[in-house]
PyMOL Python script that loads the backbone (N, CA, C, O; Angstrom):
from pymol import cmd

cmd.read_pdbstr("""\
ATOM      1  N   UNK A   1      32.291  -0.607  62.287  1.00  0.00           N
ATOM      2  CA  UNK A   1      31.295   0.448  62.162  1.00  0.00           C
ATOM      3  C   UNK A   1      31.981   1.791  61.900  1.00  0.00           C
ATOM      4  O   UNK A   1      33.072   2.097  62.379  1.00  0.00           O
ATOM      5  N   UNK A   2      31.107   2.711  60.945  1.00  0.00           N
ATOM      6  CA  UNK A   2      31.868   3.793  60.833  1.00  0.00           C
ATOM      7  C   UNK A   2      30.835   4.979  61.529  1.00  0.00           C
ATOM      8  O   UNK A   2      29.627   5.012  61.296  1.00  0.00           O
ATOM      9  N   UNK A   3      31.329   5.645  62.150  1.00  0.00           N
ATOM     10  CA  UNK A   3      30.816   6.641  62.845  1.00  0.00           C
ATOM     11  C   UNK A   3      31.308   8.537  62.048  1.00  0.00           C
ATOM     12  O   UNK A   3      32.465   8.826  61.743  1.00  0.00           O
ATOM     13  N   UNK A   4      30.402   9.268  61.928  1.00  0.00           N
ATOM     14  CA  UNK A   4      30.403  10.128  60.972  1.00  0.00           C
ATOM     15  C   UNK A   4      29.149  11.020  61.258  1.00  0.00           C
ATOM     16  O   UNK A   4      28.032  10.502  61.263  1.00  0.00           O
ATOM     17  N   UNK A   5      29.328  12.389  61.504  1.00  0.00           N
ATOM     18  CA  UNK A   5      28.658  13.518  61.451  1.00  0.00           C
ATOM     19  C   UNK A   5      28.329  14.175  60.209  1.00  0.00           C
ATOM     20  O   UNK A   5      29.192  14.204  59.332  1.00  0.00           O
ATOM     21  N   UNK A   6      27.279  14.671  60.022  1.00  0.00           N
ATOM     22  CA  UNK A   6      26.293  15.485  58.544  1.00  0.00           C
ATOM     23  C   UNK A   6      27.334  16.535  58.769  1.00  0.00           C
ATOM     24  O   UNK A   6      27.659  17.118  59.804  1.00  0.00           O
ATOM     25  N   UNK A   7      27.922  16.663  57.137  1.00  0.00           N
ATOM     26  CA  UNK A   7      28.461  18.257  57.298  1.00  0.00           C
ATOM     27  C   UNK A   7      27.742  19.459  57.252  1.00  0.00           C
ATOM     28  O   UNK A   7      28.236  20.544  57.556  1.00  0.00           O
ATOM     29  N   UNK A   8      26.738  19.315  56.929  1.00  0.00           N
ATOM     30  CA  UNK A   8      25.587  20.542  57.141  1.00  0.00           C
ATOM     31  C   UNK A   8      25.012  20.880  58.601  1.00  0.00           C
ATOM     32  O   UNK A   8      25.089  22.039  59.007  1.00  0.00           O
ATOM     33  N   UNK A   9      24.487  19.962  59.323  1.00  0.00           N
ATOM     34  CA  UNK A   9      24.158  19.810  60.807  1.00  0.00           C
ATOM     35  C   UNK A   9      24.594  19.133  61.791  1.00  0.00           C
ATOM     36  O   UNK A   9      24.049  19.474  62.841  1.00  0.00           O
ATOM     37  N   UNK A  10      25.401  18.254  61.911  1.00  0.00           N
ATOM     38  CA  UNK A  10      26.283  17.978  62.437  1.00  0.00           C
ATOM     39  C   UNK A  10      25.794  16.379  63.040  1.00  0.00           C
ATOM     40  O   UNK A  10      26.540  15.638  63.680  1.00  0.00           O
ATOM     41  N   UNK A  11      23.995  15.994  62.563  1.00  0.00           N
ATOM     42  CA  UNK A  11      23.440  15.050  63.380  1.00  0.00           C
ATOM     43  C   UNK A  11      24.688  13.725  62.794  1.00  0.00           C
ATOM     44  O   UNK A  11      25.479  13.674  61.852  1.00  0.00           O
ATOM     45  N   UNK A  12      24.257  12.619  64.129  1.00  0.00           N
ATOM     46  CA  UNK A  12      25.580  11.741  64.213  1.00  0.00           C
ATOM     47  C   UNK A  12      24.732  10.125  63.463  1.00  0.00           C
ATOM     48  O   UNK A  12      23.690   9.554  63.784  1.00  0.00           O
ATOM     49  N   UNK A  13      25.597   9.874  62.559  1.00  0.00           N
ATOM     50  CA  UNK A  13      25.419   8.223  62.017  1.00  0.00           C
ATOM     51  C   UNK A  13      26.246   7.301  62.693  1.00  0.00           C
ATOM     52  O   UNK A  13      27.120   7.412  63.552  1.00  0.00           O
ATOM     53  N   UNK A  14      25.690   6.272  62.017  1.00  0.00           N
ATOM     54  CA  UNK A  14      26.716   5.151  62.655  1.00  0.00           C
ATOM     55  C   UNK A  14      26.416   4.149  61.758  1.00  0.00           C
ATOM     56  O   UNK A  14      25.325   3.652  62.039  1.00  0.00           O
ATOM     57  N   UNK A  15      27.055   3.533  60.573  1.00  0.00           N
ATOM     58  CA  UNK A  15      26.703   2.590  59.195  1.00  0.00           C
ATOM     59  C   UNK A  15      27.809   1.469  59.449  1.00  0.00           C
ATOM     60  O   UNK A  15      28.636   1.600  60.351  1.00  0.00           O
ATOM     61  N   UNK A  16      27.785   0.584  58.776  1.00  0.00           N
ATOM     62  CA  UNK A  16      28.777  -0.760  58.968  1.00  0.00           C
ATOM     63  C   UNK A  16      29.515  -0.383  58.024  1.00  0.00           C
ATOM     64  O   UNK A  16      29.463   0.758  57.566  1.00  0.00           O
ATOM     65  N   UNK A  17      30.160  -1.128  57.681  1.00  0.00           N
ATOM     66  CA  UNK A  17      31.949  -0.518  56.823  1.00  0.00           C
ATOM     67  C   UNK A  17      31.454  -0.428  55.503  1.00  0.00           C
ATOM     68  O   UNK A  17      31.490   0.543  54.747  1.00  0.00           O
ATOM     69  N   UNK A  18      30.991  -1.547  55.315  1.00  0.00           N
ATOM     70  CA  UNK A  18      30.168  -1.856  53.610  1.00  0.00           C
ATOM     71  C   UNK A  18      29.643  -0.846  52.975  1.00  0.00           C
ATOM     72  O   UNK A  18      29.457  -1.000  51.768  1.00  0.00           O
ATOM     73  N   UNK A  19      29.249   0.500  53.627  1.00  0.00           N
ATOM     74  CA  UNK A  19      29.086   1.208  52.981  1.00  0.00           C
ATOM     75  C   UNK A  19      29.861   2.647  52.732  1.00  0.00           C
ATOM     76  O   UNK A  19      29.317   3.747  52.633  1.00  0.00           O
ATOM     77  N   UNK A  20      31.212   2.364  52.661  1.00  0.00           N
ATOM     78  CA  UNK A  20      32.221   3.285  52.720  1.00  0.00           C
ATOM     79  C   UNK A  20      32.386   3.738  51.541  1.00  0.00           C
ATOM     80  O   UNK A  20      32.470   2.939  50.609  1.00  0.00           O
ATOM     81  N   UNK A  21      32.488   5.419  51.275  1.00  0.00           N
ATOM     82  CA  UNK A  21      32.556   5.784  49.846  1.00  0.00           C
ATOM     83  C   UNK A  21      31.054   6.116  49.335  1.00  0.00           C
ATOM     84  O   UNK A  21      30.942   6.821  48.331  1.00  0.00           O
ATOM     85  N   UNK A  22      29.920   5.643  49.979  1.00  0.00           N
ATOM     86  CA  UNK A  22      28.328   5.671  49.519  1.00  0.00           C
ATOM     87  C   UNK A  22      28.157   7.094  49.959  1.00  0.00           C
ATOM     88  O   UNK A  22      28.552   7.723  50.940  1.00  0.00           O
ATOM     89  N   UNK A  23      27.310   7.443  48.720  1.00  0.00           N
ATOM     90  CA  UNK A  23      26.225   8.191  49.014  1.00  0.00           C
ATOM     91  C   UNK A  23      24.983   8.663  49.911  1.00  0.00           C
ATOM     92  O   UNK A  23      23.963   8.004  49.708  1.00  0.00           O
ATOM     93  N   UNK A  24      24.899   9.500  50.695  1.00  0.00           N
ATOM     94  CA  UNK A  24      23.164   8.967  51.732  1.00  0.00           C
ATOM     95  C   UNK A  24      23.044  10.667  52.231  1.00  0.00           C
ATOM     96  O   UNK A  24      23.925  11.479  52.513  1.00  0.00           O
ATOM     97  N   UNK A  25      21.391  10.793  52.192  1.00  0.00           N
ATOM     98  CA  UNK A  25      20.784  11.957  52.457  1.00  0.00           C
ATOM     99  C   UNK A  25      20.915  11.852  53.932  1.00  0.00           C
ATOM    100  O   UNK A  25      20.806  10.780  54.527  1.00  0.00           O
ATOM    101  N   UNK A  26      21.195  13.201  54.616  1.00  0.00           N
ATOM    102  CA  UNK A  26      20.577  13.170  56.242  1.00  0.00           C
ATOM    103  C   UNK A  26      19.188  13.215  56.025  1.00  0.00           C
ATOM    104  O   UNK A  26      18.530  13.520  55.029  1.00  0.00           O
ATOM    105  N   UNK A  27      18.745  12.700  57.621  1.00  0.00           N
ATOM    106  CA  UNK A  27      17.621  12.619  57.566  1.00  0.00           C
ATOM    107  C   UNK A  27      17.033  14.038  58.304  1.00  0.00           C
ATOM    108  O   UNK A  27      15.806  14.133  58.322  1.00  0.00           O
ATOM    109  N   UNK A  28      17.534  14.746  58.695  1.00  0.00           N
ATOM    110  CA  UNK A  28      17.710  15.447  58.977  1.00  0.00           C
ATOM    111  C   UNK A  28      17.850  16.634  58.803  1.00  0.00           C
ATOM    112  O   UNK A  28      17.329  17.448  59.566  1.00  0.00           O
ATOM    113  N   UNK A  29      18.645  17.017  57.674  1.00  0.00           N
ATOM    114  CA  UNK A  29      18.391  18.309  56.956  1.00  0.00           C
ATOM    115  C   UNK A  29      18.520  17.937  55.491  1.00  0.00           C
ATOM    116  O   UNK A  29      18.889  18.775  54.669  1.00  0.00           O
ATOM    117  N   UNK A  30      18.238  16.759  55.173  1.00  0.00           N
ATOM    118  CA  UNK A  30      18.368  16.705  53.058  1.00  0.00           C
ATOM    119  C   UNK A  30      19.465  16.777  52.965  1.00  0.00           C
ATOM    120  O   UNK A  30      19.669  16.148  51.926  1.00  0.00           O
ATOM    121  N   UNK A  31      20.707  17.218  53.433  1.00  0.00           N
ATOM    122  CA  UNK A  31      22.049  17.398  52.468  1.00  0.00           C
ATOM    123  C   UNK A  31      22.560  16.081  52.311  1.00  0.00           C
ATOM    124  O   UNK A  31      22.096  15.053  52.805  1.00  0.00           O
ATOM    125  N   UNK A  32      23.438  16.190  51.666  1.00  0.00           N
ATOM    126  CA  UNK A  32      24.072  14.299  50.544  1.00  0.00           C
ATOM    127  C   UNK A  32      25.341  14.946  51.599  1.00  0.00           C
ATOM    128  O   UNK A  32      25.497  16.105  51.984  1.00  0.00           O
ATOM    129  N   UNK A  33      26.283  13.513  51.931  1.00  0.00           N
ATOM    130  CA  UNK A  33      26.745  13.210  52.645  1.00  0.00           C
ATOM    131  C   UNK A  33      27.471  11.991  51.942  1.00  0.00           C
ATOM    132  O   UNK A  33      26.742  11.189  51.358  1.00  0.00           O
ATOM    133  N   UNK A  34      29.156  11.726  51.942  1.00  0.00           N
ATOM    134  CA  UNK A  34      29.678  10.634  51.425  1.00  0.00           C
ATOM    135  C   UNK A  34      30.511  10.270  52.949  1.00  0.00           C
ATOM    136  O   UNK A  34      31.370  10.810  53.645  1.00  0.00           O
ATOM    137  N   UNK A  35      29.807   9.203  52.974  1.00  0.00           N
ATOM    138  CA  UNK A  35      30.591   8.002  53.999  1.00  0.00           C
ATOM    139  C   UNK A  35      31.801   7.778  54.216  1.00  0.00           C
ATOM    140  O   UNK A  35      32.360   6.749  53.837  1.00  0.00           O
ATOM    141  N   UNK A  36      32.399   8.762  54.890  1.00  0.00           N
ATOM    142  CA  UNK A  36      34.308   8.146  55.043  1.00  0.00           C
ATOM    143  C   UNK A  36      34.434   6.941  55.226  1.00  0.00           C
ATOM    144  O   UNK A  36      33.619   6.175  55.741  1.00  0.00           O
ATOM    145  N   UNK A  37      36.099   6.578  54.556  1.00  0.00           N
ATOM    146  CA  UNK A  37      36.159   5.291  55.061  1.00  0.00           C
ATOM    147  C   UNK A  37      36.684   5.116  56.498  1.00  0.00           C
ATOM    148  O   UNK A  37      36.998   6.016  57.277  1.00  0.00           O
ATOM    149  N   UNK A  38      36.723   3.641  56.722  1.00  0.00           N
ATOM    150  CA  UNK A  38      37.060   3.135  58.272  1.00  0.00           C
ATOM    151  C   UNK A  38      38.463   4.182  58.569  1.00  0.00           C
ATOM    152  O   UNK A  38      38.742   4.940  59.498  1.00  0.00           O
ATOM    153  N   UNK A  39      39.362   3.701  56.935  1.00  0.00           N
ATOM    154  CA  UNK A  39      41.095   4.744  57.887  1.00  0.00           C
ATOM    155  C   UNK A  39      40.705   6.027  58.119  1.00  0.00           C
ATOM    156  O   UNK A  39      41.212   6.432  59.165  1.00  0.00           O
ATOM    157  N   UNK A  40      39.881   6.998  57.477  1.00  0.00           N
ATOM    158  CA  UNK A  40      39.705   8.072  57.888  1.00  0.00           C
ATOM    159  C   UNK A  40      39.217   8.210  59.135  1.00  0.00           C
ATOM    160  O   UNK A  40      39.670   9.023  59.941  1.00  0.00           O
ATOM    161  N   UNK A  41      38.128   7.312  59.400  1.00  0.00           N
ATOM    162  CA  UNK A  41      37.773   7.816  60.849  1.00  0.00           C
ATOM    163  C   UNK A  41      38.546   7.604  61.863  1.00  0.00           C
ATOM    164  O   UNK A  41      38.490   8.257  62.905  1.00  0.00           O
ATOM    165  N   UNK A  42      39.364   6.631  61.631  1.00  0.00           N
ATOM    166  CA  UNK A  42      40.449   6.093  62.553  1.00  0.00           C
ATOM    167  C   UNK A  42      41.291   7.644  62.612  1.00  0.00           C
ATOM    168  O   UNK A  42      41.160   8.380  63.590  1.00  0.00           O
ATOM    169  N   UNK A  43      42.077   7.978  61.540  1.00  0.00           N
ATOM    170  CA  UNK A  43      42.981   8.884  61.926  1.00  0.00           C
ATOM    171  C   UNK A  43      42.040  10.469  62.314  1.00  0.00           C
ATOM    172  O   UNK A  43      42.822  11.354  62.662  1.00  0.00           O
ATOM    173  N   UNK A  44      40.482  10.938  62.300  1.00  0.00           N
ATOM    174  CA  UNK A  44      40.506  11.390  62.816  1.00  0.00           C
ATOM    175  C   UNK A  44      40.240  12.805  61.883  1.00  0.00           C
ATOM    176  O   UNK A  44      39.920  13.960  62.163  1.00  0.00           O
ATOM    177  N   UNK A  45      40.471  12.258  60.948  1.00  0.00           N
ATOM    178  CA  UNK A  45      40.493  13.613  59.478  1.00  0.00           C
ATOM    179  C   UNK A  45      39.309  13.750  58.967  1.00  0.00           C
ATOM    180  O   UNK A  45      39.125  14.707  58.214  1.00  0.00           O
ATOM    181  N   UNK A  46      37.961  12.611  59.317  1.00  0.00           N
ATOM    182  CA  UNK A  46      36.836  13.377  59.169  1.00  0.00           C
ATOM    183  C   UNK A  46      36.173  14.213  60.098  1.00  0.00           C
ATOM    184  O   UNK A  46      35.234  14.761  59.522  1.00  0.00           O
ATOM    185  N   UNK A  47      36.259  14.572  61.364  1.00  0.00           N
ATOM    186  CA  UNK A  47      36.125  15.705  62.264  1.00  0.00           C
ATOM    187  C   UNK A  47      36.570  16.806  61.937  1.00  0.00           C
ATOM    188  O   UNK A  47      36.012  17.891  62.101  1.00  0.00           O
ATOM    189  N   UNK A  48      37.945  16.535  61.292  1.00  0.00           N
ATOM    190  CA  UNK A  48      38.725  18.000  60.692  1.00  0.00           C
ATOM    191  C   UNK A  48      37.860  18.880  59.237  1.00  0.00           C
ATOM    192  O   UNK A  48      37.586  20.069  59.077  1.00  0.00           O
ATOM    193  N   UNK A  49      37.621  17.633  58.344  1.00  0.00           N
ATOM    194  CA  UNK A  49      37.086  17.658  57.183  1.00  0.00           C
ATOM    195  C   UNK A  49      34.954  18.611  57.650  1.00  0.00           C
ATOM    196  O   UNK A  49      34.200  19.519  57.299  1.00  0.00           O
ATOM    197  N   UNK A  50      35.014  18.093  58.081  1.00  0.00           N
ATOM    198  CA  UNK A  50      33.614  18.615  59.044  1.00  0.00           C
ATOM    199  C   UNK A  50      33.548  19.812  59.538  1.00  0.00           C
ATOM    200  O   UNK A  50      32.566  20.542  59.404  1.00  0.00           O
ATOM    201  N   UNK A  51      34.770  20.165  60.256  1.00  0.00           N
ATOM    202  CA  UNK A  51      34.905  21.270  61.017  1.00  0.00           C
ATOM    203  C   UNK A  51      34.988  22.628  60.204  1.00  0.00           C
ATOM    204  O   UNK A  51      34.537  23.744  60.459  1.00  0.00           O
ATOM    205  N   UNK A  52      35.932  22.004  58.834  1.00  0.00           N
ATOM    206  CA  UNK A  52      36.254  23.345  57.634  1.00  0.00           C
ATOM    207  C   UNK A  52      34.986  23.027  56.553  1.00  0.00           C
ATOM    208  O   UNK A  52      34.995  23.345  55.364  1.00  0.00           O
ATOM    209  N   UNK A  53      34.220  22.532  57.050  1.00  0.00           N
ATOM    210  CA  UNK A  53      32.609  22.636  55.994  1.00  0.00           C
ATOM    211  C   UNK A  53      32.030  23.362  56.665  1.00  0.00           C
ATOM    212  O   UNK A  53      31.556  24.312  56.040  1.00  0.00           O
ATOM    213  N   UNK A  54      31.804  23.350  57.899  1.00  0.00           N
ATOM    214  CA  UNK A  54      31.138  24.046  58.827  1.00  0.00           C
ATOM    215  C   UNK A  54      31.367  25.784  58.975  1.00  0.00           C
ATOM    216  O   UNK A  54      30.706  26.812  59.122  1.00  0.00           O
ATOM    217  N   UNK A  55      32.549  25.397  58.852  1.00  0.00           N
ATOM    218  CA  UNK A  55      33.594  27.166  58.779  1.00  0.00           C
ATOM    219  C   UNK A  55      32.798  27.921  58.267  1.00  0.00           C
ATOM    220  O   UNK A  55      31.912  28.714  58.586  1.00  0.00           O
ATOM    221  N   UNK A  56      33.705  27.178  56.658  1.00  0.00           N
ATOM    222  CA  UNK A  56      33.239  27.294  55.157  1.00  0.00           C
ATOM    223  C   UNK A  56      31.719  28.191  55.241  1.00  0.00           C
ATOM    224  O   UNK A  56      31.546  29.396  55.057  1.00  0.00           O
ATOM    225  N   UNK A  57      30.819  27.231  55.552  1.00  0.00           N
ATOM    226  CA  UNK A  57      29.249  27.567  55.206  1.00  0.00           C
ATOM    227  C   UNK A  57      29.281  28.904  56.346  1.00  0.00           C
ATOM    228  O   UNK A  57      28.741  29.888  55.839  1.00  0.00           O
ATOM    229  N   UNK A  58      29.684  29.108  57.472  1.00  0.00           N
ATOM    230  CA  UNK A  58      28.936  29.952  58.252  1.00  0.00           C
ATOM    231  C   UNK A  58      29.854  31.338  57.221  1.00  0.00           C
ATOM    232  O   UNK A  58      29.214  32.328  56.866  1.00  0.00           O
ATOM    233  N   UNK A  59      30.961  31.226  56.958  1.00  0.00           N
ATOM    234  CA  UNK A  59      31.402  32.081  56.333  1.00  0.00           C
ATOM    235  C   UNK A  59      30.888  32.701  54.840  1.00  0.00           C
ATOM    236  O   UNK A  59      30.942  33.761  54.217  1.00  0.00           O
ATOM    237  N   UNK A  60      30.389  31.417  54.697  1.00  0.00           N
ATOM    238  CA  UNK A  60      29.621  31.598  53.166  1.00  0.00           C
ATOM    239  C   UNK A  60      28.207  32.555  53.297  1.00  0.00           C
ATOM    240  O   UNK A  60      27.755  33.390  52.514  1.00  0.00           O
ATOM    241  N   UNK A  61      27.742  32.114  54.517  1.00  0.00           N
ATOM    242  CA  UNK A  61      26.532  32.713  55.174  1.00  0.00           C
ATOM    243  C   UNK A  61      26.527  34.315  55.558  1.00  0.00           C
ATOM    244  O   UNK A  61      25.527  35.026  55.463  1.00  0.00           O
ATOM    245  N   UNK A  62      28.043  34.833  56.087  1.00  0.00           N
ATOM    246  CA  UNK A  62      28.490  35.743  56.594  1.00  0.00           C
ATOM    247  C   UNK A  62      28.165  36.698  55.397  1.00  0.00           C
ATOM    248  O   UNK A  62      27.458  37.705  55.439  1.00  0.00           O
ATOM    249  N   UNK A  63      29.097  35.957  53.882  1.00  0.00           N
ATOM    250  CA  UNK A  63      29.063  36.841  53.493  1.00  0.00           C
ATOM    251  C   UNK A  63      28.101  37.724  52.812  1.00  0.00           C
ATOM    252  O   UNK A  63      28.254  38.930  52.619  1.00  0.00           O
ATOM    253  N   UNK A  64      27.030  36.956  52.446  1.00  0.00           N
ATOM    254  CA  UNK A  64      25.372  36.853  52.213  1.00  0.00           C
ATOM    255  C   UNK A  64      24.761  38.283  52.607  1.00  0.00           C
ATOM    256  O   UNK A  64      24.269  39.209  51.963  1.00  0.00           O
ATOM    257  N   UNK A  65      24.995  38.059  53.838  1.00  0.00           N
ATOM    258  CA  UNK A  65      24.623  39.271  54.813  1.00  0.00           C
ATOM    259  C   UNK A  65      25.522  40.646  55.253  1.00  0.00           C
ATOM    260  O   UNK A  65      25.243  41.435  56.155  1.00  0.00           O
ATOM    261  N   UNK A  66      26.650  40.683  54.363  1.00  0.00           N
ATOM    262  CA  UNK A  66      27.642  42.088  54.875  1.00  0.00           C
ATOM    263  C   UNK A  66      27.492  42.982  53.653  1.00  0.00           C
ATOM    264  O   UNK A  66      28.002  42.771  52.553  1.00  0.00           O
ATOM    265  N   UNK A  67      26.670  44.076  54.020  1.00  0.00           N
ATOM    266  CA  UNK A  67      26.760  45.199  53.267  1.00  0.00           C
ATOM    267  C   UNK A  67      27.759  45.512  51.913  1.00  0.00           C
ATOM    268  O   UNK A  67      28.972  45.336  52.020  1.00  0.00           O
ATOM    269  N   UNK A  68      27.195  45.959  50.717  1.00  0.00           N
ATOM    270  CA  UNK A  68      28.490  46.308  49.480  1.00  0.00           C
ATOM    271  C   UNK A  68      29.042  47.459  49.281  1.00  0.00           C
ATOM    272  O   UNK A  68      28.293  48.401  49.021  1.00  0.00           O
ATOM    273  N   UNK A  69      30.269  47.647  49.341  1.00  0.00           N
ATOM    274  CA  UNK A  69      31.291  48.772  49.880  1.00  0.00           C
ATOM    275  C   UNK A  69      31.542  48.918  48.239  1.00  0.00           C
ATOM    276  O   UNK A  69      31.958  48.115  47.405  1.00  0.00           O
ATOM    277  N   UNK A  70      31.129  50.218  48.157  1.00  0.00           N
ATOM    278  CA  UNK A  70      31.850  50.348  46.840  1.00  0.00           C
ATOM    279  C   UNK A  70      33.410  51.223  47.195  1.00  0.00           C
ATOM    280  O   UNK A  70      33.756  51.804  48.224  1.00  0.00           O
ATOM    281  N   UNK A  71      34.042  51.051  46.047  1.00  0.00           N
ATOM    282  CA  UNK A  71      35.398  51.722  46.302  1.00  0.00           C
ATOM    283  C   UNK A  71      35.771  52.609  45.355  1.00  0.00           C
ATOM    284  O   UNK A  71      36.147  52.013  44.346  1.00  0.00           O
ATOM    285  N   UNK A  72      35.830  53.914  45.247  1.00  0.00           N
ATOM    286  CA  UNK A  72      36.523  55.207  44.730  1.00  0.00           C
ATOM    287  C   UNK A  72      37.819  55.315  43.874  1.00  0.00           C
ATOM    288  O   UNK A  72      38.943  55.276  44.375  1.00  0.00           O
ATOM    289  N   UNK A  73      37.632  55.422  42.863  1.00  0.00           N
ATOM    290  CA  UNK A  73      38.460  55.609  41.545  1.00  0.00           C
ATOM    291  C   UNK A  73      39.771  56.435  41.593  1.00  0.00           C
ATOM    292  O   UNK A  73      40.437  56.596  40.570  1.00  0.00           O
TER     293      UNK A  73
END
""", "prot")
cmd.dss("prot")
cmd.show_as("cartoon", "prot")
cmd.util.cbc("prot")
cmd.orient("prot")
């Protein structure tokens, strides 16, 4: 079984191996999501991989919202 968190929301799956590499919507918030395989979850690098999507977006989000500084010639 492969066990694997939405990189958008973090809700938790749990799929049989067979579908490693697949495609699949959360159900949860719509975002597409590709199925690590079994070695990844084993070593642990899709938590990591998760963690810098998560970053990523709140930072992406950050920047959305910070005022535009213009700068002087």
């Amino acid at each position: 079984m492969i066990k694997f968190n939405c990189t958008s929301c973090e809700q938790s799956y749990r799929v049989s191996d067979t579908y490693s590499g697949k495609k699949v919507r959360c159900k949860s918030c719509k975002s597409i999501n590709i199925i690590p395989s079994p070695e990844t979850q084993k070593t642990g690098c899709g938590d990591s991989i998760a963690a810098y999507n998560n970053l990523l977006k709140e930072l992406l989000k950050a920047e959305k919202h910070s005022p535009t500084v213009e700068m002087e010639s």
